[in-house]
C-alpha positions as CSV (number, residue, x, y, z in Angstrom):
1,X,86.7,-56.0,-148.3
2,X,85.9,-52.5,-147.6
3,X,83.5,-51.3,-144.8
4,X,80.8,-48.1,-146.2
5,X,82.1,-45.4,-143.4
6,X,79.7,-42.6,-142.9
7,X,81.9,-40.6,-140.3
8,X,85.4,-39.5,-140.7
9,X,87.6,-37.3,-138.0
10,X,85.4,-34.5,-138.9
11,X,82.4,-35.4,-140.9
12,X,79.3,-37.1,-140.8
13,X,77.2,-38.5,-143.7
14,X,73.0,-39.3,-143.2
15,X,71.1,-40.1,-145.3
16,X,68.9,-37.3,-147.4
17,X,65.6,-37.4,-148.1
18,X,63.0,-35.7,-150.8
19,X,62.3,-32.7,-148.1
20,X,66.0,-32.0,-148.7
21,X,65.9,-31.5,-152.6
22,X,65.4,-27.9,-153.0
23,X,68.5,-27.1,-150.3
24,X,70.2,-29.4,-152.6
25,X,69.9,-27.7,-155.6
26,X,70.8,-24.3,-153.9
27,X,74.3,-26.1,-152.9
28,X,75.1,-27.6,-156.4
29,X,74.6,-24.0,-157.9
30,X,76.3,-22.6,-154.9
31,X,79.4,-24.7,-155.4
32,X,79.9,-24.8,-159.4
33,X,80.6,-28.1,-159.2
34,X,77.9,-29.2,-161.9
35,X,75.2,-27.2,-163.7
36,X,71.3,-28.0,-163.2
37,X,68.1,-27.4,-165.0
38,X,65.9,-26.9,-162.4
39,X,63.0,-27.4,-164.6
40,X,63.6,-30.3,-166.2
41,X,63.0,-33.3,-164.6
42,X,64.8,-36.5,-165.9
43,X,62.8,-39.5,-166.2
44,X,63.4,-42.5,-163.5
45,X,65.7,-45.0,-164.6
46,X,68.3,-42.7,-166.3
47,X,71.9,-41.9,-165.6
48,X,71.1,-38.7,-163.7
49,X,69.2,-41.3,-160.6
50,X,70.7,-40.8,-157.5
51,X,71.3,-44.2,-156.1
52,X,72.7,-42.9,-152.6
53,X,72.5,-39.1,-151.3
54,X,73.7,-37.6,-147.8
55,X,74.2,-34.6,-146.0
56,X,77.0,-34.0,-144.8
57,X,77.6,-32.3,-141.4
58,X,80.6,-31.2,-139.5
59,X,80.8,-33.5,-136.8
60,X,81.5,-31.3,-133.8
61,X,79.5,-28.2,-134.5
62,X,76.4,-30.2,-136.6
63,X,76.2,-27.6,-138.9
64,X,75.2,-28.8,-142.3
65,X,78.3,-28.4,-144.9
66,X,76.4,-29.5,-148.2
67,X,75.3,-32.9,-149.8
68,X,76.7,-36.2,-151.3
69,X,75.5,-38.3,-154.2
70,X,76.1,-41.2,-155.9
71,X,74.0,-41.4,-158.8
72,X,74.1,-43.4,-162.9
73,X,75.4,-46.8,-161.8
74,X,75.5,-48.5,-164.7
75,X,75.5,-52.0,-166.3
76,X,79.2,-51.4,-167.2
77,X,79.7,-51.4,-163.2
78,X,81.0,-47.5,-163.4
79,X,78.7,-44.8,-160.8
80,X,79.1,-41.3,-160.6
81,X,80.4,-39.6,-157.3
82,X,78.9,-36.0,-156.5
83,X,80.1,-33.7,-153.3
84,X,78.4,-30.6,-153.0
85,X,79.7,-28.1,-150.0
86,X,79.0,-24.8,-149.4
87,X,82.4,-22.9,-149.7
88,X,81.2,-20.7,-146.6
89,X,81.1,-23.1,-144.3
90,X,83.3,-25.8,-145.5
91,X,87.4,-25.6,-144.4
92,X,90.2,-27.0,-145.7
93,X,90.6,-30.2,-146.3
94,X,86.6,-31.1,-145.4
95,X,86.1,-31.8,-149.5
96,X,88.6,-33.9,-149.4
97,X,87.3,-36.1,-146.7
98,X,83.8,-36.0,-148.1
99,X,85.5,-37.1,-151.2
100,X,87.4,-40.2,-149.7
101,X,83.9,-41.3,-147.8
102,X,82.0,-40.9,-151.1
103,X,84.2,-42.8,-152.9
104,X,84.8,-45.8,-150.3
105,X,81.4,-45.7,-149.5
106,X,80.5,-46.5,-153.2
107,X,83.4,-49.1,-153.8
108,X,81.7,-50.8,-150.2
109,X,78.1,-50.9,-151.1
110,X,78.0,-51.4,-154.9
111,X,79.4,-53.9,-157.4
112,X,81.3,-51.2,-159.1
113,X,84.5,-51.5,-161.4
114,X,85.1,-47.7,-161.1
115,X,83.9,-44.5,-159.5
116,X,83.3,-41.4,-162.0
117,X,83.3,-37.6,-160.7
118,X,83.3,-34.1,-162.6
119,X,84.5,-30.7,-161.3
120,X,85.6,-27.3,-162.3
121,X,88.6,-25.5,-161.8
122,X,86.1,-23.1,-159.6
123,X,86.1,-26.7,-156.4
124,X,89.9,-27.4,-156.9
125,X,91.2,-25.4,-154.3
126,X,88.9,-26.8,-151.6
127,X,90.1,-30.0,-152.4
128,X,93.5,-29.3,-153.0
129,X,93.8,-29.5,-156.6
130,X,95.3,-27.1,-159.8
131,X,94.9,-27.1,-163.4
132,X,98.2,-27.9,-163.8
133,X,98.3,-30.9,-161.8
134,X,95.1,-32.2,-162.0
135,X,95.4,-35.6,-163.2
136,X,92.2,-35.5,-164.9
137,X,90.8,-38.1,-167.6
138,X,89.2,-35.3,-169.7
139,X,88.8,-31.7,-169.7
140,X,86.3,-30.1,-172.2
141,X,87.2,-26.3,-172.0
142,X,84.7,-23.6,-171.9
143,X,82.1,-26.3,-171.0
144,X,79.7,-24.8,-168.4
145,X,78.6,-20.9,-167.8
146,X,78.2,-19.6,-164.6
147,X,79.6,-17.1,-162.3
148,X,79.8,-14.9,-165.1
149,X,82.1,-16.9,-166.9
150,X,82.8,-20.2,-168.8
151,X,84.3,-23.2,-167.3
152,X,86.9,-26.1,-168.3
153,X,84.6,-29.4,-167.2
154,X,87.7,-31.8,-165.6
155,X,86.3,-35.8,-165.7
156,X,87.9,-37.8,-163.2
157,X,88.0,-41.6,-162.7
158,X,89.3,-44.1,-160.0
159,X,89.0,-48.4,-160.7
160,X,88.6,-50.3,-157.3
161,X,91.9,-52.1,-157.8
162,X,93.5,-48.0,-157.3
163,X,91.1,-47.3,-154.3
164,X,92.0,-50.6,-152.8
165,X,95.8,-49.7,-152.9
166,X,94.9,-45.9,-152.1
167,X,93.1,-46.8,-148.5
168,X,96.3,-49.5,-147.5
169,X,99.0,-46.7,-148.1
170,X,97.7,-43.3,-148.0
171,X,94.6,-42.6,-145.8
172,X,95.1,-43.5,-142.5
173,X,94.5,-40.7,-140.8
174,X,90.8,-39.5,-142.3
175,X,89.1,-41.6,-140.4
176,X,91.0,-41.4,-137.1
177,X,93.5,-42.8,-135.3
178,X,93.4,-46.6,-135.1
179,X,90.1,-46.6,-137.7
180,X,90.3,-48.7,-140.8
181,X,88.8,-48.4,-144.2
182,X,88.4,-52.6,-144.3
183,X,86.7,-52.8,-141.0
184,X,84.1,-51.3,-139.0
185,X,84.8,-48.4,-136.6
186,X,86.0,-49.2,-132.6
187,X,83.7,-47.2,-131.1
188,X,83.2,-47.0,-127.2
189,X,80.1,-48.4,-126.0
190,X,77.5,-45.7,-126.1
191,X,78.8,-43.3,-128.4
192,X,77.1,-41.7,-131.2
């Protein structure tokens, strides 16, 4: 069984609210991750319906870094992951974390066969990826315009039998030492 973490070594995910929307758009343009319609407004009830959303905050400074989503769970038991950072403020190796809590959080909280996520070549070096060694699903090329420019859409996917492998071998030290991704954290008494 796997425990929904909301704080890693460096992060910490709270919940977001409506009053955060309109920031949340901003960082989603900001970090061509996906595209948006601002004025279209998908009706409740279809894929694009965020079933969890977080900020996400840098731990020990408390700046704000950008947003989480997970959003389309479906009767299939698939969900859609979504990490939006700003590249200003986010280092290396912060997407990556706020990927791995995403993800866990997800396999944790929902009865979910597999967790979907979609990026451009424009995130992958904030989360330490190439074109060339991507292991993506999917890539539709020339996909998305922005920046000036169009976009290869990469599709990733992960099953929970992967994650559940993933966390046991490969992960130990994103949450911090002597923190598990089965069981909830040891913190000292008092501690926030």
């Amino acid at each position: 069984m796997l425990f929904p973490h909301t704080i890693s070594r460096r992060l910490r995910f709270s919940p977001a609210s409506n009053t955060d929307q309109t920031e949340f758009q901003r960082a989603i343009l900001r970090t061509g991750i996906e595209s948006i319609r601002p004025s279209v407004r998908p009706p409740t009830g279809t894929p694009n319906q965020r079933n969890a959303a977080f900020l996400v905050t840098h731990r020990s400074s408390g700046d704000i870094l950008g947003f989480g989503t997970l959003h389309g769970l479906d009767p299939a038991g698939h969900i859609r992951a979504g990490v939006y950072l700003d590249p200003e403020r986010a280092r290396l190796g912060v997407g990556s974390e706020a990927i791995y809590l995403s993800i866990n959080y997800a396999f944790a909280m929902f009865d979910i066969d597999k967790v979907l996520a979609q990026t451009t070549e424009a995130t992958f070096g904030s989360v330490g990826l190439n074109p060339q060694n991507s292991k993506a699903k999917g890539i539709l090329r020339d996909f998305l315009y922005f920046r000036g420019r169009h976009w290869d859409l990469y599709g990733f996917e992960i099953e929970r039998s992967e994650w559940e492998k993933f966390v046991d071998a490969d992960l130990d030290d994103v949450l911090g030492p002597g923190e598990s991704w089965r069981a909830a954290p040891a913190r000292p008494a008092g501690s926030s």
